[in-house]
N, C-alpha and C positions, 0 to 999 in steps of 0.2 A: 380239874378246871371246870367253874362253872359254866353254862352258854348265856343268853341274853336273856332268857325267858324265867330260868332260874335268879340272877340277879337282882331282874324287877320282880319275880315273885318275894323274893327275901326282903327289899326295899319296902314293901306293898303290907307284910306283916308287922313291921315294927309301928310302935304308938304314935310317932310323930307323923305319920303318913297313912293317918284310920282314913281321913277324908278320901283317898284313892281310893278307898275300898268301897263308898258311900256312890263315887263317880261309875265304879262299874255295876255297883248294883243299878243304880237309874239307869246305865245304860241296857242292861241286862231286861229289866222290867218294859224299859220302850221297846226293845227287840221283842217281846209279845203283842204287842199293838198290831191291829191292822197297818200294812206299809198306806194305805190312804189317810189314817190318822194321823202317822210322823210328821204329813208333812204341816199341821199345826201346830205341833209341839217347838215353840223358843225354844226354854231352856226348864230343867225342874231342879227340884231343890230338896233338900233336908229341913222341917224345923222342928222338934220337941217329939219325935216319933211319926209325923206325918208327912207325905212325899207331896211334894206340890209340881203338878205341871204349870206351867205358863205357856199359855196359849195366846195364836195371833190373829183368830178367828173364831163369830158365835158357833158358827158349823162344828167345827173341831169340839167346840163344849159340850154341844150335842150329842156328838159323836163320842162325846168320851163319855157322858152321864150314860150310855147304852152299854160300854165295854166295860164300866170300871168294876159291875161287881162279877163277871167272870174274871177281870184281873183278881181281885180280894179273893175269891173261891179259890185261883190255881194256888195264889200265894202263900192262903193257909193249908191246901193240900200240898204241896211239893214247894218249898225255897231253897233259891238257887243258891248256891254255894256262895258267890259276890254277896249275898245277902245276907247271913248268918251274922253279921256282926251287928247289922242295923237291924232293929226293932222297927216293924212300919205296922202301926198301929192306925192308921188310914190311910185313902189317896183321894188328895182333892183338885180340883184345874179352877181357874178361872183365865178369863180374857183380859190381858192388856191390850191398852190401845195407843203404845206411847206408837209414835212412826219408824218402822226398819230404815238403820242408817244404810242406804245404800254408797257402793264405792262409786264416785262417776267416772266412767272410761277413761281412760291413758290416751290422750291426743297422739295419734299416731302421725309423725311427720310425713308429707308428703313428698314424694320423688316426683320429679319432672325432668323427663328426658327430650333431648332436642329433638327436633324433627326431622326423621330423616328423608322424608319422600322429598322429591326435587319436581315435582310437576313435569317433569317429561317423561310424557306418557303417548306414545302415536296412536293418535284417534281414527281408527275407520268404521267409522257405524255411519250408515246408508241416510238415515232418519235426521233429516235435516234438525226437527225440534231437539232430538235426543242429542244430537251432536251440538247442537250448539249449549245444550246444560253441562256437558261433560267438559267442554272448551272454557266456560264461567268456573265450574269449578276446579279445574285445572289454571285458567289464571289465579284464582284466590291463595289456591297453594303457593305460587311461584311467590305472591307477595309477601302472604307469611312468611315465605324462608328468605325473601328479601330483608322482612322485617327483623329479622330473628339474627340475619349477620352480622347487623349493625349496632 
């Protein structure tokens, strides 16, 4: 009995499913990147032998025109297994600047529970001024739950 790992590996060999094997080498080649470059990288691509990143900032271009040709050196010294089938005869990046569609937040409904204080509350504080704000807002509550009955 096969497990999971061999199934998608056998799925992953066959010619109608080369492209999965295109999706882990680009993944495999980002996994060399510095993790502060990742976070420029959209998405990259396959075209005619050459891997294209897409990027979402000039920083990231920058940063990538510094690392690409230690990628191109590891590449021709050591490629990765995911890689064997694709020929990458370059790696280029440029910036798009279309705008990320962001999701906008899920309105979260609001709950509203009744009030449960009832304003009676025995007030002994000494301080006449202090007693008598604690007394205001003790009527205001009574009213709200006045209001609130009806």
């Amino acid at each position: 009995m096969k497990n999971a790992t061999q199934i998608i590996t056998t799925l992953q060999n066959k010619p109608q499913f080369s492209k999965l094997k295109k999706f882990k080498c680009i993944d495999k080649i980002q996994s060399m990147f510095m993790p502060s470059f990742t976070r420029f990288v959209k998405f990259a691509y396959f075209q005619n032998n050459t891997l294209f990143f897409v990027l979402n900032h000039n920083a990231g271009k920058q940063e990538f025109n510094n690392q690409v040709k230690n990628i191109k050196s590891v590449l021709n010294f050591h490629t990765p297994d995911e890689c064997e089938s694709a020929t990458i005869t370059d790696i280029k990046a440029f910036v798009t600047h279309s705008p990320i569609k962001r999701q906008e937040p899920k309105k979260i409904a609001r709950q509203y529970y009744k009030e449960r204080a009832s304003g009676e509350v025995c007030v002994q504080i000494h301080d006449e001024k202090l007693n008598s704000l604690v007394r205001s807002i003790q009527e205001i509550i009574k009213a709200r739950q006045a209001n609130n009955d009806t």
